[in-house]
N, C-alpha and C positions, 0 to 999 in steps of 0.2 A: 577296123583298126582299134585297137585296145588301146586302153588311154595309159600308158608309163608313166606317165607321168604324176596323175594323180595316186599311181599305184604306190610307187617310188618315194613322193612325199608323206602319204598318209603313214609307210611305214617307219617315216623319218620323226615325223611328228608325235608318232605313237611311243617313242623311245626317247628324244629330246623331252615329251612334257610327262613322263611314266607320274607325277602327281598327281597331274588331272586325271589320267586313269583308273586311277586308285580311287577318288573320289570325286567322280561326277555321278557315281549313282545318286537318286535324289535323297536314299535313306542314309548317305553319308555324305551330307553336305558341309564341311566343315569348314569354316573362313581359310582359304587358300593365303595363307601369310608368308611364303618361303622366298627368301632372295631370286629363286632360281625364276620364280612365277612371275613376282614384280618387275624385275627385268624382260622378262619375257615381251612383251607386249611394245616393243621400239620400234620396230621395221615392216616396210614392206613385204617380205620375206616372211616375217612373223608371220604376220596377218592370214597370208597366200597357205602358211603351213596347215596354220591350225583352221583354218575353215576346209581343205583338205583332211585334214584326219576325221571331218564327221562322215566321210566315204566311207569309213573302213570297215563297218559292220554291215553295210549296204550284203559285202562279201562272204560275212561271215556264215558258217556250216548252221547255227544257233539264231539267224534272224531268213534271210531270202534264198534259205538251199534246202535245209530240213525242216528248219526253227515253224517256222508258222506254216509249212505243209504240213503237219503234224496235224493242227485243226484242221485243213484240208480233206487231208484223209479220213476225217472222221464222216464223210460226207458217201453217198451211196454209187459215187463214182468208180472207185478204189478202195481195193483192201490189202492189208498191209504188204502180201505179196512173200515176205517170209514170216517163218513163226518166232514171234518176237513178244517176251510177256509186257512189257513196258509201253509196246507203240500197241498193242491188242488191248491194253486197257486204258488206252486216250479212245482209240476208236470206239471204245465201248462206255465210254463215257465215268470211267471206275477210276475216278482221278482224284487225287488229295492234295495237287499243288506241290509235293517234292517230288514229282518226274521229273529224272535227269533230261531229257531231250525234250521239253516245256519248260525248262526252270530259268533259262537265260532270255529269250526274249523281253520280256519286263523291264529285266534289270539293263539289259544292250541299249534300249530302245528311249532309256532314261541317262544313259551314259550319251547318248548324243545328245540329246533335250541338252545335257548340260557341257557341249560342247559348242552346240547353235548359241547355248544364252553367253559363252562367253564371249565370243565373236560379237554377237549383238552389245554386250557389255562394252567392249574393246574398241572396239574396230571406229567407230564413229569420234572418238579422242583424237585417232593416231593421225600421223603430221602426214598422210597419202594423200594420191589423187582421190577425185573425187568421184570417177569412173571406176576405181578400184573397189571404192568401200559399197557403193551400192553394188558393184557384182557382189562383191564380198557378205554385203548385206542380204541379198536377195536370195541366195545360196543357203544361208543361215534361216531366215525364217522358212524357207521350204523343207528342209531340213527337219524341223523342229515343228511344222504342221503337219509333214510327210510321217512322221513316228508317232504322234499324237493320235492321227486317225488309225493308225492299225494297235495303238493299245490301245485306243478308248472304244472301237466298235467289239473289240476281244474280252475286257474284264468287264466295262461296264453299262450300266442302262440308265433307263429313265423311270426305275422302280423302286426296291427295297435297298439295290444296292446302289445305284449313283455313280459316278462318273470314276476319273483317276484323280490324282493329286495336281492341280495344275501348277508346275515349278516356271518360275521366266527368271529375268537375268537381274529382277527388283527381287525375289523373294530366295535365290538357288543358296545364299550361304546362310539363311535361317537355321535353328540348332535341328538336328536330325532330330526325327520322332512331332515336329511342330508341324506337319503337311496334311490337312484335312481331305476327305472325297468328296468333289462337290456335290448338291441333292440330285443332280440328273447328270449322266452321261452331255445333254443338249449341251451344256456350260464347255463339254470340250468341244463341241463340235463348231461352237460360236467362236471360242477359241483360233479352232484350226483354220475354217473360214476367214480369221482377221488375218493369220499366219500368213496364208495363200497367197490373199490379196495383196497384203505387202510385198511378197516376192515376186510376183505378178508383173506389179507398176517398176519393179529393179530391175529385174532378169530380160537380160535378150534371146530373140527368139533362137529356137535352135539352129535356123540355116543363117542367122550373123552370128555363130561362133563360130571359130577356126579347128579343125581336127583333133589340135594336142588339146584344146578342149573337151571334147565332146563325154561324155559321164557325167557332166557336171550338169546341176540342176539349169532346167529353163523357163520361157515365159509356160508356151503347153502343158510342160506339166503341172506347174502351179494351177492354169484353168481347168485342169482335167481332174486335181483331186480337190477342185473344191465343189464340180459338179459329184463327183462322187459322194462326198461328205454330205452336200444335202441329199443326197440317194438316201444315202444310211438314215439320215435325220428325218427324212421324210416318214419315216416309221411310225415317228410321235407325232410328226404336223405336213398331214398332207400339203399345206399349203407352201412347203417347202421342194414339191415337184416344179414345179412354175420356174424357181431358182436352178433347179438339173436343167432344164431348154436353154438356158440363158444363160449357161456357162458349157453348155454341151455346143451351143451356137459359138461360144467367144473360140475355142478350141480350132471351127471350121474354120472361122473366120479370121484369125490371127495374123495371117497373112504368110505362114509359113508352108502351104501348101499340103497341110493330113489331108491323106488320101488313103483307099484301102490298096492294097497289091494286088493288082486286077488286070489282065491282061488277053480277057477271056479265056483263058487255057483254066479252069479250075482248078484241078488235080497239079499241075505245075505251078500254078499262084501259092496255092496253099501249101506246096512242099518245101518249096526255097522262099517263103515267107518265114517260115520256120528255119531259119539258116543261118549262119553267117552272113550271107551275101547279104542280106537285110536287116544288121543291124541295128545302122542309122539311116535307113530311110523312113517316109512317108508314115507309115504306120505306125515306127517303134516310137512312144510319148515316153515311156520309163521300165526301165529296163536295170538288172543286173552286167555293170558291163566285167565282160568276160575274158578271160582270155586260155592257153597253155601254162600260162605260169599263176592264174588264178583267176576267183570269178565266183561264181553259183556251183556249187558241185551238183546240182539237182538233176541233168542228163545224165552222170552216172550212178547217180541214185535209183534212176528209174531201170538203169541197162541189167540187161537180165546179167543174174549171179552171176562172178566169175566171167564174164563175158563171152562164153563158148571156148575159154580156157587161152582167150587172145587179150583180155583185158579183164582189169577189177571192177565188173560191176559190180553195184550194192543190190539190186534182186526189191528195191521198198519200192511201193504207189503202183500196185500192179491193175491194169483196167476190171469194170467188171462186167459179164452178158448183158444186165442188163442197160450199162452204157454202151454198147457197139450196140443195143436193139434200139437206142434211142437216136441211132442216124436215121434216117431219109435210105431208102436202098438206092439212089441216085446220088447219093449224097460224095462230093470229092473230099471232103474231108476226112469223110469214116476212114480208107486207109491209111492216109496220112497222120490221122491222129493215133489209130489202134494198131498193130499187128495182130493178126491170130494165126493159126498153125497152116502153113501152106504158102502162106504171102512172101512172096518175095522180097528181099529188101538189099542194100549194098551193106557191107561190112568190112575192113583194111580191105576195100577194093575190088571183092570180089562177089559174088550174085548168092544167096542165100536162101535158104527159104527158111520160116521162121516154125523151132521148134522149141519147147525148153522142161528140162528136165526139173527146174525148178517153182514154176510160177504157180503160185496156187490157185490163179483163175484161169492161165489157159492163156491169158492175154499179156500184151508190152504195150506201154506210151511209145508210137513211134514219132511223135514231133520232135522229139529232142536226137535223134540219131543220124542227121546227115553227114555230121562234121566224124562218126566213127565209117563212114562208109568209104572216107577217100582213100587211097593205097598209102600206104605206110602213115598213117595216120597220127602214132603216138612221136609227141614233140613235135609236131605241124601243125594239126588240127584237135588236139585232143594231150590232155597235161600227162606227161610220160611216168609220175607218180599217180598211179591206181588208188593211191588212201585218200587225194583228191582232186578227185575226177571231174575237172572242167574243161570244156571245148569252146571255140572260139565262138561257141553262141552266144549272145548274150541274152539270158533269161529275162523274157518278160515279165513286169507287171502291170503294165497299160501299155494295150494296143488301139487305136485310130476305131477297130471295129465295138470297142466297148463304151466311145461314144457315143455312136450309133445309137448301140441298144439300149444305154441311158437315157438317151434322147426319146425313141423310143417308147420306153417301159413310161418314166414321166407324162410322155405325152396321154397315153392310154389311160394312164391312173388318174388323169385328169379329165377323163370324158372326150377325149379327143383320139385324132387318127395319128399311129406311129408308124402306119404304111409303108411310107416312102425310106425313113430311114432301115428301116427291117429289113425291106428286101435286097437293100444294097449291099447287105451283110448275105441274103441268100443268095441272089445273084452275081454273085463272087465264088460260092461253093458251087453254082450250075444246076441250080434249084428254080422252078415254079415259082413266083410270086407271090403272099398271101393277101387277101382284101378283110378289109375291117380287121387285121389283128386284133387278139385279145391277149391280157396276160398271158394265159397259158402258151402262147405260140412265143411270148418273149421269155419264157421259162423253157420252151424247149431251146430255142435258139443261143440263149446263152449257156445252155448245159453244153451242144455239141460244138460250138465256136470256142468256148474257152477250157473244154475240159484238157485235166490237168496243169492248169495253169494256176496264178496266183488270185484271177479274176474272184478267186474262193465260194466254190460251190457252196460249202457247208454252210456258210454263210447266208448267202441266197436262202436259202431253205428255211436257215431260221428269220430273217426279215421277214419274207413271206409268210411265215408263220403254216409251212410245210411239213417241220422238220419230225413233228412225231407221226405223221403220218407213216413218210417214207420210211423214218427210221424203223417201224414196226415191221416190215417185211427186212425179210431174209432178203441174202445179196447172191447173185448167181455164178459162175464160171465153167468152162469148158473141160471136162477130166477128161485127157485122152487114153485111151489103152494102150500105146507105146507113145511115152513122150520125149523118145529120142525119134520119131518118125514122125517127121512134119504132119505127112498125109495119113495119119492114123485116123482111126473114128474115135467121136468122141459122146460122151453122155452129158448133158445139162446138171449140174449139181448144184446144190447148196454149197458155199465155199462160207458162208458169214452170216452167223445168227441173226437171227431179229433184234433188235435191241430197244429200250424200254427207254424214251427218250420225256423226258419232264421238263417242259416249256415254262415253267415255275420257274425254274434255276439253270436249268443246264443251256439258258440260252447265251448267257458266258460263261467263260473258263474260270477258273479257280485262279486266283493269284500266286505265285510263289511263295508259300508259306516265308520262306526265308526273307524276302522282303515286309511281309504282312509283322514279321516279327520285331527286324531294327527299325519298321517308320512307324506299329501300332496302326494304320490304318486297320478300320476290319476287312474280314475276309468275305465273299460274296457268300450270300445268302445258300445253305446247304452242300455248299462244298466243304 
């Protein structure tokens, strides 16, 4: 069920306060002094709006549908899928910070920061109950640690370049250009961590909200990204694994029932785990919620070109050989996650086999393609404008299985057994058990569990300190010799150079020149 409601308000919000829009980036902070503003802040209603409108980028094509697949993509999973010089030189690492399709994240992801801090500013004056303001509170700071952790693991570190600007609701009307980086990335990550926990102790669990609810931040997620946060942070201070069990446990134990979708059927757990049908259950911690009237465009991102001349797919994040060689040949996810030429699949409703005259590896993501397979699909199941193309899935970015492998991966970097949790994540796909795990078995397991997802490979690679490895091999795909014939033969090719990856610098992104310009922060070190 897609939440209208917040959908509804954030649009309402977004156009009653067009000021704060205007200037909640952090490099334009300027003392908000308008009659329109001061009044602003009276009612309950107020309140309810504007902690609503920090949803609205959640949606947006520029943050959790292209925006940060982008660095995704740069990862050995997928390649761009069409020929495109702008997405061919993020993946290639030939970036200067004004790519238009990397240029908005930063600045989106700062526009909320300073929509959380005014809520946090706000809300706790106003004449409400007192059940309103901590939801209201609690929404805000998750919010606002939730944005944090995906700019600070994106631009900065704990080296030459240092952290982001960290803006709160005591420093956001400071004069523009007065916003320092702090000496280490950690500083945000302690940050996000205080964030969490305060919306932790406010937010109720998912299953005591009510429907017209549900999109809205809760307790799980807040345990879930702050176990992830020390994942990331763990990079500088091992001893910050010990913190991932211990917030990977608070997740099981919340009392809200994560579990994985498991029902012994593999191949059918894993299909309609990918669905609609499963958007709010068990598994789904945070998610893009979705709908026909909007949502994550990123299933039709994925759907092959033109959609077989039935729909507008975009043809981007096409798989690569050597991601379908990195299943299990038992493995029930492999076709659920991949199509290749032959496989059958549903499409408006009727049985397909999968051919495409356009992919340049030969491959499709097919997690994202249930809701195109019902019969008459578009304005049911799938948004009847093709320019953007959402279905009633709602886009993951944490699933119940990725605390698991948190839990997991933690434990083992710790000298300890992550056994038990691994394989519940294998024996869910209808996989063999492994004893004594090691890293590597939790590097494969999160490649074929979350590929293409938000889980972010490319990421992975560089934590681990991976990335020039992989990146030095070339990437693979299937050329067929008729690729209007499903069952044609096909040759193994080169689809995607090697590329020359520099763990010096290119283990973050370039900041948007345009923002490096109106706050004077510097720019990360070689970009």
């Amino acid at each position: 069920m897609k939440n209208t409601y917040i959908k509804l308000i954030a649009f309402i919000v977004s156009v009653q306060m067009g000021i704060v829009s205007c200037s909640d980036d952090f490099t334009n902070l300027d003392p908000l002094g308008s009659t329109s503003y001061e009044n602003f802040w009276k009612t309950e209603q107020d309140a309810i709006e504007a902690t609503n409108s920090m949803y609205e980028y959640m949606r947006a094509e520029e943050m959790f549908a292209r925006g940060f697949f982008w660095y995704i993509n740069a990862s050995d999973d997928m390649v761009t899928g069409r020929l495109n010089a702008t997405a061919d030189n993020i993946k290639n690492f030939n970036v200067t910070g004004d790519e238009g399709y990397t240029s908005k994240m930063y600045k989106q992801g700062y526009k909320v920061i300073r929509r959380a801090n005014d809520v946090i500013l706000n809300v706790p004056q106003m004449n409400i109950s007192q059940s309103t303001k901590n939801r209201l509170l609690g929404e805000a700071y998750f919010m606002r640690g939730f944005h944090y952790f995906w700019l600070a693991h994106t631009y900065g570190d704990n080296g030459v370049n240092g952290g982001i600007p960290i803006v709160t609701e005591k420093n956001m009307n400071d004069e523009a250009g007065s916003y320092e980086r702090p000496q280490s990335v950690i500083e945000n990550y302690e940050f996000v961590v205080e964030d969490l926990k305060k919306a932790a102790d406010l937010l109720p669990l998912f299953t005591e909200m009510g429907e017209g609810d549900y999109g809205r931040a809760h307790k799980d997620a807040a345990l879930a990204y702050i176990a992830k946060t020390y994942l990331y942070w763990a990079q500088y201070d091992s001893s910050k694994y010990a913190d991932v069990v211990t917030y990977c446990d608070a997740v099981t134990n919340s009392g809200s029932g994560r579990a994985l979708i498991d029902t012994d059927n593999p191949k059918k757990d894993f299909r309609l785990l990918h669905s609609h049908l499963n958007n709010w259950t068990s598994e789904y911690i945070w998610s893009v919620d979705s709908g026909v009237e909007g949502g994550s465009i990123l299933p039709g991102v994925m759907l092959e070109n033109k959609g077989w001349g039935l729909y507008n797919g975009w043809g981007y994040y096409t798989p690569t050989e050597d991601l379908y060689n990195e299943f299990e040949a038992n493995d029930a996810r492999r076709e659920v996650t991949i199509l290749k030429f032959g496989d059958e699949f549903q499409f408006f409703g009727e049985t397909r086999k999968y051919q495409s005259e356009n992919s340049l590896s030969g491959f499709q993501f097919n997690k994202y393609m249930y809701e195109y397979g019902m019969e008459n699909p578009v304005g049911n199941s799938i948004n009847s404008n093709g320019n953007a193309p959402t279905t009633l899935y709602n886009v993951p970015v944490m699933r119940y299985a990725e605390i698991l492998l948190m839990k997991s991966e933690a434990l083992i970097q710790q000298g300890g057994n992550g056994d038990t949790d691994l394989n519940r994540v294998r024996e869910r796909a209808g996989l063999a058990p492994v004893t004594n795990a090691t890293l590597e078995n939790i590097k494969h397991e999160r490649r074929v569990e979350f590929a293409g997802e938000f889980a972010n490979r490319h990421y992975d690679l560089v934590r681990w300190g991976d990335a020039a490895e992989v990146y030095s091999k070339p990437l693979y795909g299937r050329i067929h010799t008729d690729r209007s014939n499903p069952d044609s033969d096909y040759t193994v090719e080169q689809v995607w150079q090697a590329r020359n990856f520099d763990p010096s610098y290119m283990h973050v992104w370039p900041i948007p020149n345009e923002a490096i310009i109106s706050s004077g922060i510097k720019q990360n070190t070689g970009w």
